[in-house]
C-alpha positions as CSV (number, residue, x, y, z in Angstrom):
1,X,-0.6,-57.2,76.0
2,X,-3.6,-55.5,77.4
3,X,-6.2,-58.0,79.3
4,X,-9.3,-55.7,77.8
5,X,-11.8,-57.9,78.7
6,X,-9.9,-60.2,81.3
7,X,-12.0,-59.1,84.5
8,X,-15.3,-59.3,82.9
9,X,-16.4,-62.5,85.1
10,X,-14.7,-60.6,88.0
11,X,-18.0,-58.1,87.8
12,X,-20.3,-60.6,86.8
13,X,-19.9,-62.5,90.5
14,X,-16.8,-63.9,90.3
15,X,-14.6,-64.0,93.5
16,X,-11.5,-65.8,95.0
17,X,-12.1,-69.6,96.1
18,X,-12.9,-70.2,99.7
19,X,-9.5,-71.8,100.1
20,X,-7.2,-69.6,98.8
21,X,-8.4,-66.6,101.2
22,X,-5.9,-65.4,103.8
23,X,-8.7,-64.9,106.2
24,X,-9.5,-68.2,106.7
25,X,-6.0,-69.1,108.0
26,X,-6.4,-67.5,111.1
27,X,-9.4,-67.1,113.2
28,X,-7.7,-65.0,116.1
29,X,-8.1,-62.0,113.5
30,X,-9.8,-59.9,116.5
31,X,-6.6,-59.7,118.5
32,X,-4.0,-59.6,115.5
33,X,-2.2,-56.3,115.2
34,X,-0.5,-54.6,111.7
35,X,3.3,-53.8,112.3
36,X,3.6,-50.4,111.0
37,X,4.9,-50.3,108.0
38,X,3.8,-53.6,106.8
39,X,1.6,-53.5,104.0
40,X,-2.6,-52.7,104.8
41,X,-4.3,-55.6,103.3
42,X,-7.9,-55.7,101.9
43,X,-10.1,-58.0,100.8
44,X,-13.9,-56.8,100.5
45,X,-15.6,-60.8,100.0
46,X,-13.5,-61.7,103.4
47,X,-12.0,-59.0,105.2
48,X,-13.3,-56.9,107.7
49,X,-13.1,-53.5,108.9
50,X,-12.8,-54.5,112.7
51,X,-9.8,-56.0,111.6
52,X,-6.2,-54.5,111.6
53,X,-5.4,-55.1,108.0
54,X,-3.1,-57.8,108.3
55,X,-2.8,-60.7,105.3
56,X,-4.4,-63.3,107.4
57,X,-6.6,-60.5,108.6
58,X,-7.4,-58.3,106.0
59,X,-9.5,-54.8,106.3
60,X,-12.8,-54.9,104.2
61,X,-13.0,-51.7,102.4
62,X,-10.1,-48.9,101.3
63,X,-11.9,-46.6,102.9
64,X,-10.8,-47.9,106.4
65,X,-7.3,-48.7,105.2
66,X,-7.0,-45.4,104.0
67,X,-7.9,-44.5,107.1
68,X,-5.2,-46.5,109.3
69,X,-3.0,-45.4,106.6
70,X,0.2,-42.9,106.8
71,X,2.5,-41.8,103.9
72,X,4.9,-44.4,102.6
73,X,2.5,-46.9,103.2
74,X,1.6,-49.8,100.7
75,X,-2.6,-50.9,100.7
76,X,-2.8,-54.3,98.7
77,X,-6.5,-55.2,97.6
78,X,-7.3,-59.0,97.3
79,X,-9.3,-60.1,94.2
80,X,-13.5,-58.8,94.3
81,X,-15.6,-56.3,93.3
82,X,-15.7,-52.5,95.3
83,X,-18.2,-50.4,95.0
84,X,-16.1,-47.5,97.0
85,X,-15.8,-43.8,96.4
86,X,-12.6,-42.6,98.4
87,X,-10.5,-39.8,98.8
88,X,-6.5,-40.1,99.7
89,X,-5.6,-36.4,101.1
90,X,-2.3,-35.7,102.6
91,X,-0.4,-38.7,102.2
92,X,2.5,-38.7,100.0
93,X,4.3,-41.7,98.3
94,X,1.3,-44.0,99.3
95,X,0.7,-47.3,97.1
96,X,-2.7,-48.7,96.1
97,X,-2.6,-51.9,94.2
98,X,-3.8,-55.0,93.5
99,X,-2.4,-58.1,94.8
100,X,0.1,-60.2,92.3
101,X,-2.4,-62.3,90.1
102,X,-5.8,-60.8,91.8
103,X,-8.3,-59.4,89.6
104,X,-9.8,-56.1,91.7
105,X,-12.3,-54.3,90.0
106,X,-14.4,-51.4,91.6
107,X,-17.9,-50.7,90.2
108,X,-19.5,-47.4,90.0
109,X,-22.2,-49.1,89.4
110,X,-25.2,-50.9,91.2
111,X,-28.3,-53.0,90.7
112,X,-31.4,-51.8,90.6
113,X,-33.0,-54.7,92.1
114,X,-30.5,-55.8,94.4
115,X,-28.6,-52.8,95.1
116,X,-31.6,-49.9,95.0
117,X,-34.3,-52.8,95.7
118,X,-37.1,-51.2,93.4
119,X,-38.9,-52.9,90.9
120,X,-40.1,-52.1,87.4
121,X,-43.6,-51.2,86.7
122,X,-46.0,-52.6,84.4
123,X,-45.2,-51.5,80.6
124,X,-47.1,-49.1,78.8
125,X,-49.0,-49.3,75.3
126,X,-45.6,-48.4,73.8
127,X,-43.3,-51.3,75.7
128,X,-41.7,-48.5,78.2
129,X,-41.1,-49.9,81.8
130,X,-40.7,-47.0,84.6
131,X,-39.2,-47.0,88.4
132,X,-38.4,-44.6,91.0
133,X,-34.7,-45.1,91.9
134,X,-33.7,-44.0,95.8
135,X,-30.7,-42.0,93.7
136,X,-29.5,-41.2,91.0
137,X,-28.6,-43.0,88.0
138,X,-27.3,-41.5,84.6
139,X,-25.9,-44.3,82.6
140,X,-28.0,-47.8,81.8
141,X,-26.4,-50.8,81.3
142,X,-28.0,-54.5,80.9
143,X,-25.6,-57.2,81.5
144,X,-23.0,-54.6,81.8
145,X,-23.8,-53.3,78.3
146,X,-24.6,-49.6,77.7
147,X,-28.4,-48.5,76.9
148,X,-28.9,-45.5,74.9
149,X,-30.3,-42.6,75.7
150,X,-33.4,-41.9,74.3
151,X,-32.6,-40.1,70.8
152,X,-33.8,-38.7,67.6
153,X,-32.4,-39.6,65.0
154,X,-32.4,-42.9,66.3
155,X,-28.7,-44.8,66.6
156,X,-27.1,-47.8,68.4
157,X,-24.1,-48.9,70.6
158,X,-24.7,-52.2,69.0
159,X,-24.0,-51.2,65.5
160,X,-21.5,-48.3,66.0
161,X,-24.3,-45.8,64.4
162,X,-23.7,-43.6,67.6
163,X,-20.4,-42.9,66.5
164,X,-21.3,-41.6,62.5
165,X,-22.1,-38.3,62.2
166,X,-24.9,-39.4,59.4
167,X,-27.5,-40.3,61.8
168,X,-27.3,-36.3,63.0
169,X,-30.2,-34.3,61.3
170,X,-28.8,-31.2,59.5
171,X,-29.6,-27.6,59.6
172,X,-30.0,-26.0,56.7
173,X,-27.5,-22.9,56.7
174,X,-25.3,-23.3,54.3
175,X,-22.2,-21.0,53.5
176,X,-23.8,-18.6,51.1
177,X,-27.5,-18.9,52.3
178,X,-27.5,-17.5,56.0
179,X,-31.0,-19.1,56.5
180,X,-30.9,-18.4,60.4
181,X,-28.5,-16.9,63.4
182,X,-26.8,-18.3,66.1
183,X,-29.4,-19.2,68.5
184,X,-31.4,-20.7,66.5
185,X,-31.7,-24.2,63.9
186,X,-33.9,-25.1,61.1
187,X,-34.3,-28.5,60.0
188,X,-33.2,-29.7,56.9
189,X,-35.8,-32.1,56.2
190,X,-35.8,-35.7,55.5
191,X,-32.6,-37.8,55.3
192,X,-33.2,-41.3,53.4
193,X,-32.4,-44.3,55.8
194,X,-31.9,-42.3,58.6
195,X,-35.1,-40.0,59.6
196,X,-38.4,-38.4,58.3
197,X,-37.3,-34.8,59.7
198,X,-38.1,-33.2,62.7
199,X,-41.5,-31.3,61.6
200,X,-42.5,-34.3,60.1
201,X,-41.6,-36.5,63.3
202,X,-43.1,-34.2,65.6
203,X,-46.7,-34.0,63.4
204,X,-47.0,-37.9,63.2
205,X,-46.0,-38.4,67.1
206,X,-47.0,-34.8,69.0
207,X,-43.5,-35.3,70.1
208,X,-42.8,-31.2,72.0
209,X,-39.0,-30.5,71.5
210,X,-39.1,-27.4,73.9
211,X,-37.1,-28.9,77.3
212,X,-35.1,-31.5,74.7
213,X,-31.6,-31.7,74.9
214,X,-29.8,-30.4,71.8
215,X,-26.1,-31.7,71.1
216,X,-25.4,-29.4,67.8
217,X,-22.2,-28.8,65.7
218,X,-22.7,-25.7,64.4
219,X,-19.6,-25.5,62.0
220,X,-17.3,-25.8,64.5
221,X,-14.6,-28.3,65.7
222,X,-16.2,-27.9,68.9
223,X,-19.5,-29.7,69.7
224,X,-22.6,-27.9,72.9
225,X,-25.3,-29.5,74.2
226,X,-28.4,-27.2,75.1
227,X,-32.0,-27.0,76.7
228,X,-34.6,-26.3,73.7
229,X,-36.2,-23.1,74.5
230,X,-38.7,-22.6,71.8
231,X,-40.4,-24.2,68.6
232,X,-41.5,-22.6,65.8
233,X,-43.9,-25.6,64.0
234,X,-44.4,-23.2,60.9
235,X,-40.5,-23.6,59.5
236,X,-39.0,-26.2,61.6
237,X,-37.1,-24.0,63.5
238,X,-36.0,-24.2,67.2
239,X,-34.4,-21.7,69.4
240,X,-31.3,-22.3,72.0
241,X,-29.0,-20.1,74.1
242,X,-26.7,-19.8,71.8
243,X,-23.8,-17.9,74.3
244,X,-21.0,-20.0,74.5
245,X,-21.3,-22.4,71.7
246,X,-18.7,-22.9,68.7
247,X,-20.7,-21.4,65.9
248,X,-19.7,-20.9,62.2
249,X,-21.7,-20.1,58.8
250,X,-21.7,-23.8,57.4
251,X,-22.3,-27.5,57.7
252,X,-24.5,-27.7,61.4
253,X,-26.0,-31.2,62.2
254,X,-27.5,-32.0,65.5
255,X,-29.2,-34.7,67.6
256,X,-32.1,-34.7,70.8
257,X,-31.8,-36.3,73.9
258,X,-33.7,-35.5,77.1
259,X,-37.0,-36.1,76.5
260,X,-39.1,-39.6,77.8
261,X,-41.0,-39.4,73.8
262,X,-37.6,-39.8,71.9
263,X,-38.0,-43.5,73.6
264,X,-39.1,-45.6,70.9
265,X,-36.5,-48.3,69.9
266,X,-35.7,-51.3,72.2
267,X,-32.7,-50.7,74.8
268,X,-33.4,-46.8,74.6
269,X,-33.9,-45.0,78.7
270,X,-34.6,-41.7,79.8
271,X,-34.2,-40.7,83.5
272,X,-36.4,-37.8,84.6
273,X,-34.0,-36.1,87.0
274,X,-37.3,-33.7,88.9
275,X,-39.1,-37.2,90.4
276,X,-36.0,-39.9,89.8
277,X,-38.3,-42.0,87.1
278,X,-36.3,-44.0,85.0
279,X,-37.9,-45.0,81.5
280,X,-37.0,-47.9,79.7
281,X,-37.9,-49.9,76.2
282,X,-36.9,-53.6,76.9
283,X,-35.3,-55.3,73.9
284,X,-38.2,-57.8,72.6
285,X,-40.9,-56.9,75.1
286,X,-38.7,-58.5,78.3
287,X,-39.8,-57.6,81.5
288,X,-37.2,-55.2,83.3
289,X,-38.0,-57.2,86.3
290,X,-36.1,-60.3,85.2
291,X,-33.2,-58.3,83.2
292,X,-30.2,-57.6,85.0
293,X,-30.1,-54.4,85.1
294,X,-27.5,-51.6,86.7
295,X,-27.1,-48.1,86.5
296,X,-24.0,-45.7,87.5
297,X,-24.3,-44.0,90.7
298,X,-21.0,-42.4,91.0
299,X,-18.4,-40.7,88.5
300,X,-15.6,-41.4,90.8
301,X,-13.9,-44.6,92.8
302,X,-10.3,-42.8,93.8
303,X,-9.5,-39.3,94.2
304,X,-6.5,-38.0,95.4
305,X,-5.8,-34.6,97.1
306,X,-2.7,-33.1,98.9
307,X,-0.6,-35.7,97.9
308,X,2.1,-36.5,95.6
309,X,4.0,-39.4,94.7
310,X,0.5,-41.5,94.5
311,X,0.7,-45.1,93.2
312,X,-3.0,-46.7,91.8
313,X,-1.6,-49.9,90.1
314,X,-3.3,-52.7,88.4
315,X,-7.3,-52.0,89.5
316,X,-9.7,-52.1,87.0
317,X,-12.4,-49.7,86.5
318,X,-16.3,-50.6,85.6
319,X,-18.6,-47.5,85.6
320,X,-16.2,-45.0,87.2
321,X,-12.2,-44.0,87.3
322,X,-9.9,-42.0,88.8
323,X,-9.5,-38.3,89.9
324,X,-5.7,-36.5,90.6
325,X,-5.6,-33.4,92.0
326,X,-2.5,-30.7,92.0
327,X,-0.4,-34.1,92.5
328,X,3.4,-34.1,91.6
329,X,4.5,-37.6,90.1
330,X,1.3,-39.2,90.5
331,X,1.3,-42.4,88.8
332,X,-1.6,-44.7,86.9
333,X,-0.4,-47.8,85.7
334,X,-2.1,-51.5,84.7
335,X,-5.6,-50.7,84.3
336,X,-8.5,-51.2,82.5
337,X,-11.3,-48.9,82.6
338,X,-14.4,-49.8,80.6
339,X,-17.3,-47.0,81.0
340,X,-15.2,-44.8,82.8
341,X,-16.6,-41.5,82.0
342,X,-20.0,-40.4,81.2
343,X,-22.0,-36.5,80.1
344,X,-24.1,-35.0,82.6
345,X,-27.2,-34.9,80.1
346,X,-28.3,-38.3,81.5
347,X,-29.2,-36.0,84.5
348,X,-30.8,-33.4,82.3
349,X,-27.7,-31.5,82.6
350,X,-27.1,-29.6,79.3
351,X,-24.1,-27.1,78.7
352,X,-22.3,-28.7,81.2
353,X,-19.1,-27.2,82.5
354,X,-15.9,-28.1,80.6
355,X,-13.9,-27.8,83.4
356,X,-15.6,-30.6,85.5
357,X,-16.7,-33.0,83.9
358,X,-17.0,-36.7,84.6
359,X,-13.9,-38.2,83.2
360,X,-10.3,-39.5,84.2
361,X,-8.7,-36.5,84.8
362,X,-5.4,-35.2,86.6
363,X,-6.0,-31.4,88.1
364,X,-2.9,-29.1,88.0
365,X,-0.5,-32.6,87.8
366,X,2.8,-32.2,86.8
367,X,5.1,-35.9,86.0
368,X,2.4,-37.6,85.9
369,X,2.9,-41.2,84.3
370,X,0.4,-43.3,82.9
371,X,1.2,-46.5,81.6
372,X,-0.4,-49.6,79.9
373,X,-4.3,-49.1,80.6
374,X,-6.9,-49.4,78.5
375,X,-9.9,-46.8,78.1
376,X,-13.0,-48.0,76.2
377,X,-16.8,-47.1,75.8
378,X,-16.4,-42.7,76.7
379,X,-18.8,-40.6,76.4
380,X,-16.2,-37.6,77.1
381,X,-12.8,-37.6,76.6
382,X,-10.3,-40.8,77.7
383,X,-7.9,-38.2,80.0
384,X,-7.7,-34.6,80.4
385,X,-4.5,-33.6,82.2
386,X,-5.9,-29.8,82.9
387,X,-3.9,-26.6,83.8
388,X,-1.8,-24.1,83.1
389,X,2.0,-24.6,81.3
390,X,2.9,-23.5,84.4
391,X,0.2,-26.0,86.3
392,X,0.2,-29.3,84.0
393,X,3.5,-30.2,82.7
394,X,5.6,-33.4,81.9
395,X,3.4,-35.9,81.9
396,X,3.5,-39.0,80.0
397,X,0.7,-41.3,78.7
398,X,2.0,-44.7,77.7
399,X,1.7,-48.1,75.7
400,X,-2.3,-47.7,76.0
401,X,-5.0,-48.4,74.2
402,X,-8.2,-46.1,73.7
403,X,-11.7,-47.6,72.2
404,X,-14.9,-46.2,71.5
405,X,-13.9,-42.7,72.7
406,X,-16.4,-39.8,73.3
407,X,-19.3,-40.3,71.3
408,X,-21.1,-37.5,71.2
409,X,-18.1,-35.2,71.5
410,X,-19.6,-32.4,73.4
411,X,-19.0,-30.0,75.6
412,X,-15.3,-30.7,76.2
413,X,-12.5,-29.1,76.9
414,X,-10.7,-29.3,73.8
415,X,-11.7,-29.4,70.2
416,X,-13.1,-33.6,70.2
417,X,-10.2,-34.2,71.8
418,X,-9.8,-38.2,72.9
419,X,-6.3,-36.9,75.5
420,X,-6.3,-33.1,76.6
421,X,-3.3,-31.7,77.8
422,X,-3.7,-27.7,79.2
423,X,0.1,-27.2,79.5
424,X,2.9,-27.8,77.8
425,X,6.2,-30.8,77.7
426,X,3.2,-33.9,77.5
427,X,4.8,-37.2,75.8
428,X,2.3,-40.0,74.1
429,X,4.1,-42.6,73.5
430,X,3.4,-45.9,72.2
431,X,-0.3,-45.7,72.5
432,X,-3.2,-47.1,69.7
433,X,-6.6,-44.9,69.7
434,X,-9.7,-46.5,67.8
435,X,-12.9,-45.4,67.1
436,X,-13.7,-41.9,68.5
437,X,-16.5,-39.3,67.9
């Protein structure tokens, strides 16, 4: 069975006793040399990088073991947390795994106090906190739980309201009544229990939707996200590029992100991506300064390029995954990635392209095999295998488990799709998928 939740301490500070580290066997690690061929051993709490990778001398980082690294070669990582982003190119048949028992997780995320070292201004009139991060940072997460991004109509992570299509606002074309064209939305009004409207909102709060971020469906199977363009206050209508975007006469409901006025519920952030100030409501008037707070920094820990035969076995995956590209028998197994893929809108990014987006993905792969991992907390698909029949072929997804997949659904590849496959001769076998958008 799946260990969904077995790392958790593992990324909230927990590492490998004192005594059970190989590097404090042998404190001639300076002069000890790695027989080639031997396995390239890591450990990132008490290795180091001057080191030649030995067990009782183990390299620091897989980034310099990937470096002293040829094909055929086996890299074993030691228990910890990694906060890596690295590439293997041109090594075939190479192993990356975790060591027998060891709980290796690497972390696309970091703190913004002790990672970034900023610190959270004063709170406004309305309980909204604001920083300038030295990068940036597109997902939120207090104690390793996601924020929301600021959004009207409002919905939670908490509650599973992000994840109901009732808590979108409606247009109010209907199948017989062509009240406006693609490009453009009208409001519906009111919804009881859910919001007031958007005219309505935006009278009461001077809230300007021009520059929001609109994820619509417009009818469609297929969900876009785009920039607000114009407002028209005297109907409730607002105007979009509407090239592009899966458009039919009936049933269109949509939601605004983007905007540092949607903020007002606790836990909601927006990140203004022109000056890097983040935005956040603290849950019950906290101060940010004494919350631990993290955001994600990076969409990718491993990527592989020019290689086939690839092994990533038994690492877990906090705020960031994997990336195979044009690899033949590439191989995922024994994982579990929580938060692994996120939208571009945190970064103001609307429309985004569907062919690179932020998500475990295999590029033009063909006998792939993934096997027993566990995807929760998406927003994007769980795995696109992309390509061509003649590109992505063959591969197999495996006794896996999928939670809490895409919610918001837009802008992908496929029609709301939790697995994409491009090609053709894909098995999915044996695998449960709950709760998607």
């Amino acid at each position: 069975m799946l260990a969904q939740t077995a790392y958790v301490e593992s990324y909230r500070g927990w590492t490998l006793s004192d005594e059970a580290n190989p590097a404090y066997l042998n404190a001639a690690c300076d002069s000890t040399t790695r027989a080639s061929g031997t396995p390239i051993y890591v450990d990132a709490s008490q290795g180091s990088d001057d080191w030649d990778g030995t067990w009782s001398c183990p390299k620091a980082t897989l980034s310099d073991a990937l470096n002293d690294s040829s094909s055929n070669d086996e890299i074993i990582l030691a228990s910890g947390l990694y906060h890596e982003n690295v590439t293997v190119n041109g090594k075939d048949n190479l192993v990356i795994r975790a060591a027998d028992g060891a709980s290796v997780v690497f972390d696309g995320t970091k703190s913004i106090a002790d990672d970034l070292n900023v610190s959270w201004g004063t709170a406004d009139g309305n309980g909204v906190q604001e920083t300038t991060l030295p990068v940036d940072g597109w997902q939120l997460f207090l104690s390793y739980e996601e924020q929301v991004p600021a959004r009207w109509p409002n919905a939670q992570f908490s509650d599973e309201t992000v994840f109901n299509r009732s808590y979108w606002a409606e247009g109010t074309l209907t199948g017989s009544n062509s009240a406006y064209t693609q490009g453009w939305l009208t409001d519906a009004g009111p919804e009881s229990g859910v919001h007031t409207g958007l005219n309505e909102t935006i009278n009461a709060t001077g809230l300007d939707p021009v520059g929001a971020i609109a994820v619509m469906n417009l009818g469609s199977f297929r969900s876009n996200s785009r920039i607000i363009t114009d407002w028209n206050a005297s109907n409730g209508t607002f105007a979009y590029d509407g090239s592009g975007v899966g458009w039919k006469n009936k049933h269109h409901a949509y939601f605004l992100e983007g905007k540092q006025e949607l903020i007002d519920q606790d836990g909601e952030w927006w990140f203004n991506n022109t000056n890097n100030r983040l935005y956040y409501k603290t849950p019950s008037g906290q101060d940010a300064n004494d919350l631990d707070l993290r955001v994600k920094v990076q969409p990718f820990a491993i990527s592989v390029e020019n290689s086939d035969g690839v092994t990533v076995q038994g690492i877990d995956f906090f705020g960031t995954t994997v990336n195979f590209n044009e690899c033949d028998g590439c191989s995922f197994t024994n994982a579990t990635l929580e938060y692994p893929s996120t939208s571009k809108r945190g970064l103001g990014i609307a429309g985004e392209s569907e062919d690179d987006r932020w998500m475990t993905r295999f590029y033009r792969s063909t006998n792939s095999f993934v096997d027993n991992i566990s995807i929760t907390n998406t927003d994007g698909g769980a795995i696109e295998f992309q390509g061509s029949a003649g590109q992505s072929h063959n591969n197999t997804v495996n006794n896996s488990y999928f939670h809490a997949i895409d919610w918001s659904a837009a802008d992908q590849k496929g029609l709301m799709t939790t697995i994409y496959e491009g090609g053709r001769d894909m098995y999915f076998t044996n695998n449960t998928v709950h709760l998607t958008g």
